[in-house]
N, CA, C and O atoms as a Tinker XYZ file with bonds, in Angstrom:
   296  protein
     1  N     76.135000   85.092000  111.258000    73     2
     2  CA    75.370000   86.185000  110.699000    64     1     3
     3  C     75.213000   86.052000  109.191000    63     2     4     5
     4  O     74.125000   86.273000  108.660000    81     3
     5  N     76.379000   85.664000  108.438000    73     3     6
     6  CA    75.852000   85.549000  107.170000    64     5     7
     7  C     75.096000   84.280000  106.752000    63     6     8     9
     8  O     74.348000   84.229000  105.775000    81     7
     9  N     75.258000   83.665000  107.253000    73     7    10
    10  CA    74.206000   82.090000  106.730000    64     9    11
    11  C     72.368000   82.974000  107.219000    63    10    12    13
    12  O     71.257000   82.531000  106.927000    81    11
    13  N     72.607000   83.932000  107.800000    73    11    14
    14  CA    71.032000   84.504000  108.026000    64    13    15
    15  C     70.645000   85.486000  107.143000    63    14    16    17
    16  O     69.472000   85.624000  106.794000    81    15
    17  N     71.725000   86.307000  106.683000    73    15    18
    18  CA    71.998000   87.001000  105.789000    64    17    19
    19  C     71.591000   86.010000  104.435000    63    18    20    21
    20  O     70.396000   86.116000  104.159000    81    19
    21  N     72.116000   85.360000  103.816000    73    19    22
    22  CA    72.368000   84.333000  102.824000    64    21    23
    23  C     70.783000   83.720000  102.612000    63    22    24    25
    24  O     70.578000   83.315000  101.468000    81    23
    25  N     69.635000   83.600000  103.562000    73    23    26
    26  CA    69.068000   82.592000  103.952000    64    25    27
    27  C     67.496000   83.663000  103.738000    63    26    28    29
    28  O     66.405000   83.313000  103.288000    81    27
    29  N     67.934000   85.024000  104.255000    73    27    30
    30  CA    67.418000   86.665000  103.912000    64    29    31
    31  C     66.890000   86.891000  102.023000    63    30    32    33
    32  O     65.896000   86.895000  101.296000    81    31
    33  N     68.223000   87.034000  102.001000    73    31    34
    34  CA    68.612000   87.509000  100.407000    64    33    35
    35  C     67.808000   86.311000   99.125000    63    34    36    37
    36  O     67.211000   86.513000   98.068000    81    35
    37  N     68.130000   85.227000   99.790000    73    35    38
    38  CA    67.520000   84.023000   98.572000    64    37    39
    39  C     66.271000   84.207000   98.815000    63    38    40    41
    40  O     65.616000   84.395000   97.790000    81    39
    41  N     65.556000   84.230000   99.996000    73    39    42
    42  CA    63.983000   84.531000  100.187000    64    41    43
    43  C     63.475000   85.772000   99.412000    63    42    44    45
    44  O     62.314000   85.807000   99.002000    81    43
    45  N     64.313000   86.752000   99.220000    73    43    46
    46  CA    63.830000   87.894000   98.416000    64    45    47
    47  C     63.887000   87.769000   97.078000    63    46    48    49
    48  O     63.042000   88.291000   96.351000    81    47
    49  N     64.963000   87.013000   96.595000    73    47    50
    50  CA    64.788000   87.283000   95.441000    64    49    51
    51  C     64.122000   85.533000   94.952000    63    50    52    53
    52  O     64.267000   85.081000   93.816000    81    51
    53  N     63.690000   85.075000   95.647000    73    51    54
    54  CA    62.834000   84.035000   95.237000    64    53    55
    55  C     61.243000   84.198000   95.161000    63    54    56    57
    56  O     60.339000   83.682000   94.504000    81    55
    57  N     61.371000   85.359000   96.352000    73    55    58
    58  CA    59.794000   85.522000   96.028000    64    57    59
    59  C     59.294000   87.088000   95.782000    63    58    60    61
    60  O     58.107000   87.341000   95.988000    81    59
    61  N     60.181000   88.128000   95.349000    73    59    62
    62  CA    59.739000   89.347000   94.614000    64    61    63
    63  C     60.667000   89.351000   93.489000    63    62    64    65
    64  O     61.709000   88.720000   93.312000    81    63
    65  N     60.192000   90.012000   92.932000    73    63    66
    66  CA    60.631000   90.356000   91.324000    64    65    67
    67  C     61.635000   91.773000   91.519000    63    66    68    69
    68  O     61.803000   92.351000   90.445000    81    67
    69  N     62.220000   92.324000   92.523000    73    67    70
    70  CA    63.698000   92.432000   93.257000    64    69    71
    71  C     65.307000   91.706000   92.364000    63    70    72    73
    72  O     65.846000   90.622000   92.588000    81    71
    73  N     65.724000   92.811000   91.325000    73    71    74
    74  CA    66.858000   92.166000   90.889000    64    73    75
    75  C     68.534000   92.702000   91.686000    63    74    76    77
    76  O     69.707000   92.327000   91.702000    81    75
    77  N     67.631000   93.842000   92.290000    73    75    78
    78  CA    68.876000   94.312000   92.705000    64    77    79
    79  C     68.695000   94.898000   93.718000    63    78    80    81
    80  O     67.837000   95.777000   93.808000    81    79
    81  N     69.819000   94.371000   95.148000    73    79    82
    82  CA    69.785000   95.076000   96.808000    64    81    83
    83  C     70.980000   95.878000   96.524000    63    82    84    85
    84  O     71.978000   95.885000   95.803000    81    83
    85  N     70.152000   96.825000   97.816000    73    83    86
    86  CA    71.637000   97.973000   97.555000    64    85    87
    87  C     71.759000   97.775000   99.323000    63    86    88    89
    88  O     70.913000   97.327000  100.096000    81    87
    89  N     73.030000   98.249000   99.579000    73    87    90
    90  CA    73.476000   97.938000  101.094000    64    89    91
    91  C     74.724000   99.062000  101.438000    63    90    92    93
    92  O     74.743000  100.183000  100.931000    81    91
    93  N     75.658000   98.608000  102.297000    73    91    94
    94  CA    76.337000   99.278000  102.487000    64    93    95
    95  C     76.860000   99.666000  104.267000    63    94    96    97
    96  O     75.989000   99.721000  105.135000    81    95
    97  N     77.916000   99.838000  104.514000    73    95    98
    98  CA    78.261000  100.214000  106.211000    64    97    99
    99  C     78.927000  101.782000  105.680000    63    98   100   101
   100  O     78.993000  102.291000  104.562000    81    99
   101  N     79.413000  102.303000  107.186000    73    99   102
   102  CA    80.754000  102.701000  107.556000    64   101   103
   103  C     81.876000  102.183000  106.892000    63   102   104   105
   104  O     82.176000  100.996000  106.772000    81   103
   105  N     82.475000  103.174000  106.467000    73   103   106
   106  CA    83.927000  102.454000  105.806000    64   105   107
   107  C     84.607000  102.125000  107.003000    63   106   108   109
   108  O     85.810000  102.165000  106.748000    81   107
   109  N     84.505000  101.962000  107.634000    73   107   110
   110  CA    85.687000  101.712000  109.151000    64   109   111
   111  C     85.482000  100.285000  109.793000    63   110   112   113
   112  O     86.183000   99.670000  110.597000    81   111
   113  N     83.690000   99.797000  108.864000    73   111   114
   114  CA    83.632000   98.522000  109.863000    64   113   115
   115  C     83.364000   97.925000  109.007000    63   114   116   117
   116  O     82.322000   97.763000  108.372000    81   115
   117  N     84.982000   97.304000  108.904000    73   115   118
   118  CA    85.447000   96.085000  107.771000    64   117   119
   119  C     84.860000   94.839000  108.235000    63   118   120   121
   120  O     84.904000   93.950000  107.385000    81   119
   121  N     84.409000   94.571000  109.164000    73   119   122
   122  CA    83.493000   92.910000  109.838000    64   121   123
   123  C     82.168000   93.124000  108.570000    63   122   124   125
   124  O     81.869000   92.425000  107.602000    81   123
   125  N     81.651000   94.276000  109.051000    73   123   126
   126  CA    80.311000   94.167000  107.886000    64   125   127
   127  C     80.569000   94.231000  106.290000    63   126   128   129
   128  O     79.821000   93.774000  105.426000    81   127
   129  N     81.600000   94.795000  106.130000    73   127   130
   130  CA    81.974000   94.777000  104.678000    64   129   131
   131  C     82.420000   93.626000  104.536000    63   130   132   133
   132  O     81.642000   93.085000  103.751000    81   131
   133  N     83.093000   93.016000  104.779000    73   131   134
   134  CA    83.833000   91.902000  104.666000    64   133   135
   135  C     82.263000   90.723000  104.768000    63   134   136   137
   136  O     82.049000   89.992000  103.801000    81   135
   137  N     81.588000   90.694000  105.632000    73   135   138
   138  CA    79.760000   89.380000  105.248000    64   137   139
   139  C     79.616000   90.015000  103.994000    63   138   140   141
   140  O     79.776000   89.127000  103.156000    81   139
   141  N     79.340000   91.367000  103.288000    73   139   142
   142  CA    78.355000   91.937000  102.112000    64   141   143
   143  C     79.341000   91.048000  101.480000    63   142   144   145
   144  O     78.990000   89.868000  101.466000    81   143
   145  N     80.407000   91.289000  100.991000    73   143   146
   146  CA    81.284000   90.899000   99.913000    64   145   147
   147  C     81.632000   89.153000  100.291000    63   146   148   149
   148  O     82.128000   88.561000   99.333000    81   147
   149  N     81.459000   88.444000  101.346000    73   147   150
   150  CA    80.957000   87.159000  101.103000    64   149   151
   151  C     80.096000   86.522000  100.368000    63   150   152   153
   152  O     80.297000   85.509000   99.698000    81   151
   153  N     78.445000   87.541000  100.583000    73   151   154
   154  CA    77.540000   87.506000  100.899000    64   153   155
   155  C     77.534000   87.770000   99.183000    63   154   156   157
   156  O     76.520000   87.277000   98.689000    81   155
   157  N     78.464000   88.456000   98.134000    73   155   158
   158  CA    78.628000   88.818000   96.452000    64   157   159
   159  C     78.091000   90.314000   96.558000    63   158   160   161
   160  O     77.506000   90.762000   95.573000    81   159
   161  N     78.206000   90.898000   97.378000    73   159   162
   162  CA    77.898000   92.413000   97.043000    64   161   163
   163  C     79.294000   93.056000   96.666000    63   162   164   165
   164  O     80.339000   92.737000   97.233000    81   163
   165  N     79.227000   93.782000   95.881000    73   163   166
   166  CA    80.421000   94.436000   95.369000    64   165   167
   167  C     80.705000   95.964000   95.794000    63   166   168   169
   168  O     79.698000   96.605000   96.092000    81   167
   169  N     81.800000   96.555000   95.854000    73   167   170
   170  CA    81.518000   97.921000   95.972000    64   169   171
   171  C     81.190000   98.899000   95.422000    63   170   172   173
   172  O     81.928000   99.031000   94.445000    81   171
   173  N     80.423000   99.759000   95.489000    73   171   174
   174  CA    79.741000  100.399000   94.504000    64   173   175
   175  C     79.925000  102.399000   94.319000    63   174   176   177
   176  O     79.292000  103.069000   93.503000    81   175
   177  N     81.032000  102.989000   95.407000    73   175   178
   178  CA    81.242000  103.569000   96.097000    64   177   179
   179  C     81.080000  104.372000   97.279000    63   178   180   181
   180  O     80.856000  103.789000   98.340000    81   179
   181  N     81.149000  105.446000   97.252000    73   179   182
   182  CA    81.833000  106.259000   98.781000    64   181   183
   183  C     81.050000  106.818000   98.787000    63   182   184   185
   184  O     80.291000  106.699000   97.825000    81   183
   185  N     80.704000  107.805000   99.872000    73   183   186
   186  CA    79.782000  108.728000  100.171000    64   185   187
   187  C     79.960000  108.814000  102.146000    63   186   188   189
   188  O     80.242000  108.050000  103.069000    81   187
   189  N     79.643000  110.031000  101.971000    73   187   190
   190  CA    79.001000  110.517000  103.719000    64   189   191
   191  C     78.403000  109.953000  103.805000    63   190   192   193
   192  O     77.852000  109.447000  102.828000    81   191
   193  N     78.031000  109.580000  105.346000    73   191   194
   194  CA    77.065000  109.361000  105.641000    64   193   195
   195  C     76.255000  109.665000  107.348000    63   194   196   197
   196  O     76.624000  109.043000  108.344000    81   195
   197  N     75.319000  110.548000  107.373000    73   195   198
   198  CA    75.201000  111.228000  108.893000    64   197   199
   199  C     74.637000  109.965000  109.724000    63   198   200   201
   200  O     73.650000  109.249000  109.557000    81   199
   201  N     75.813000  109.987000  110.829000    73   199   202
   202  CA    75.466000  108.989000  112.115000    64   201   203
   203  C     75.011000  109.733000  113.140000    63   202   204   205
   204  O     75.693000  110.565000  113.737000    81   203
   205  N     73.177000  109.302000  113.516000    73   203   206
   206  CA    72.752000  109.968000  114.604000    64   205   207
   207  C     73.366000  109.736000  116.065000    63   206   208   209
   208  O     73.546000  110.636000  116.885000    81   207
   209  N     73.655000  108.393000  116.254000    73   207   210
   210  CA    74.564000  108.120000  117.367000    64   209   211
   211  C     75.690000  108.446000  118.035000    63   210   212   213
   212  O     76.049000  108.291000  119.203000    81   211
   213  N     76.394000  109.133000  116.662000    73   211   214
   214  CA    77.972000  109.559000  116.668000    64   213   215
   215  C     77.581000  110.917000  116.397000    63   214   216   217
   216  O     78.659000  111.502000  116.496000    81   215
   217  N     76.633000  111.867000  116.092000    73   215   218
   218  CA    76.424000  113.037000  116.024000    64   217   219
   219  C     77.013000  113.643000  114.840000    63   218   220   221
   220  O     77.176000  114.863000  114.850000    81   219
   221  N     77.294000  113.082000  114.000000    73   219   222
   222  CA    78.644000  113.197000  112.711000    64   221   223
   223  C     78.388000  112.653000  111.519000    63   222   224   225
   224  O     77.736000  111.627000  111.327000    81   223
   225  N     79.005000  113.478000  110.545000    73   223   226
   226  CA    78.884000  112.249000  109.111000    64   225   227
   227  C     80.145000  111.510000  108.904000    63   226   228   229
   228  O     81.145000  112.163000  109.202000    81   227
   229  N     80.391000  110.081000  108.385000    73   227   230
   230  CA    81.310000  109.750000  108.599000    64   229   231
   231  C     81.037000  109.385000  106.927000    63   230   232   233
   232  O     80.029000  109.762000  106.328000    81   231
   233  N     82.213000  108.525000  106.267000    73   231   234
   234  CA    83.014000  108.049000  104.959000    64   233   235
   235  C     81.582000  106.425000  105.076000    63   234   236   237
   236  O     81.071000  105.982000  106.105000    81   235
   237  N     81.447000  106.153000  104.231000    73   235   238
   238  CA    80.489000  105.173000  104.023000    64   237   239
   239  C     80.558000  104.255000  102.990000    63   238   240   241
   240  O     80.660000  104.993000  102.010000    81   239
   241  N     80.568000  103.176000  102.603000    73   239   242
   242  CA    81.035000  102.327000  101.607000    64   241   243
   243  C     79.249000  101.513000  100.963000    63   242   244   245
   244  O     78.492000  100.761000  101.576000    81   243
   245  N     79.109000  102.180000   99.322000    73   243   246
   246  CA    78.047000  101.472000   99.206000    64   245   247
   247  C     78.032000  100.371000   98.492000    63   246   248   249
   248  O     78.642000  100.444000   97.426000    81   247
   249  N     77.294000   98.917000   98.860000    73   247   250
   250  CA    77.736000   98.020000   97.754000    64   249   251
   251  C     76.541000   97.446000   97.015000    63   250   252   253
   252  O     75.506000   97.987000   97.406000    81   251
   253  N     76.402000   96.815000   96.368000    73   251   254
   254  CA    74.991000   96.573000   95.317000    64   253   255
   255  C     75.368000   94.709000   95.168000    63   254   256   257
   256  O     76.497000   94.220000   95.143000    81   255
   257  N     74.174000   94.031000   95.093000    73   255   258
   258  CA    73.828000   92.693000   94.893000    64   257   259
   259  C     72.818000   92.524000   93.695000    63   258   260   261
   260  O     71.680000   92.975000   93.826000    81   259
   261  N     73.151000   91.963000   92.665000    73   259   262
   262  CA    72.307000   91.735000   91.418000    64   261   263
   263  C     71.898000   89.856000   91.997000    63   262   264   265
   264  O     72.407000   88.964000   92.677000    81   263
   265  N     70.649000   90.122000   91.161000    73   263   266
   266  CA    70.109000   88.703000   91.119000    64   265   267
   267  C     70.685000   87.853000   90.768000    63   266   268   269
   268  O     70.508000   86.767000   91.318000    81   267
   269  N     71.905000   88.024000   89.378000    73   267   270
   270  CA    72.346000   87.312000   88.482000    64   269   271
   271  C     73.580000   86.822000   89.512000    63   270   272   273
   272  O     73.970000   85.656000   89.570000    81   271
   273  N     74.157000   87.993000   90.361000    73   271   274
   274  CA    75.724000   87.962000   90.498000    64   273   275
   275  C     75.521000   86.615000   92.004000    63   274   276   277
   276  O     76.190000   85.587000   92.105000    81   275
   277  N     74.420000   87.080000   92.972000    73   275   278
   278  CA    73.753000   85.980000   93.375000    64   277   279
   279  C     74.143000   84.556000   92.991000    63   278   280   281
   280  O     75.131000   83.840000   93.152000    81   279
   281  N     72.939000   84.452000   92.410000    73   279   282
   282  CA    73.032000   82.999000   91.702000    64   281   283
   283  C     74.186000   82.048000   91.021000    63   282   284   285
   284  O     74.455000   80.850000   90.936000    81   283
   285  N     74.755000   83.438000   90.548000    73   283   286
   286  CA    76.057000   82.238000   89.736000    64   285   287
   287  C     77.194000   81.945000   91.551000    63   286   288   289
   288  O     77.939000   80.966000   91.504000    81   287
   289  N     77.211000   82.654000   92.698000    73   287   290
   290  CA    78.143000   82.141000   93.541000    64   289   291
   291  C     76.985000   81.034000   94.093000    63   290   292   293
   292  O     77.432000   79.889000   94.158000    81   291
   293  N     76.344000   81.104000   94.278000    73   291   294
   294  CA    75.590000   79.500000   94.925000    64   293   295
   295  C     76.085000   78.331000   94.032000    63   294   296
   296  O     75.720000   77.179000   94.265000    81   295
């Protein structure tokens, strides 16, 4: 998933003028946090967030990707 992810992200910021993705899960599902922060997204903080599936708002983790922060891990 992250080499598609990885493969995603360089296409965007190679071809829009896009310096900065914002992203983010569930704080509970450390699999997806754990690709963003492979992937150089950092955490950016907390917040609710309403899950239509789960009928509920749950704790939410937001993280942010700069163009710059990008490039220097490649």
């Amino acid at each position: 998933m992250s080499e598609a992810a990885r493969a995603f992200i360089t296409h965007v910021f190679e071809t829009t003028g896009v310096d900065t993705l914002y992203s983010g899960a569930v704080s509970e599902n450390a699999a997806s946090l754990r690709i963003q922060e492979k992937l150089g997204f950092v955490r950016a903080g907390e917040a609710m967030l309403y899950i239509p599936a789960r009928r509920k708002e749950l704790p939410s983790t937001n993280t942010v990707l700069t163009r710059s922060h990008f490039e220097e891990r490649r």
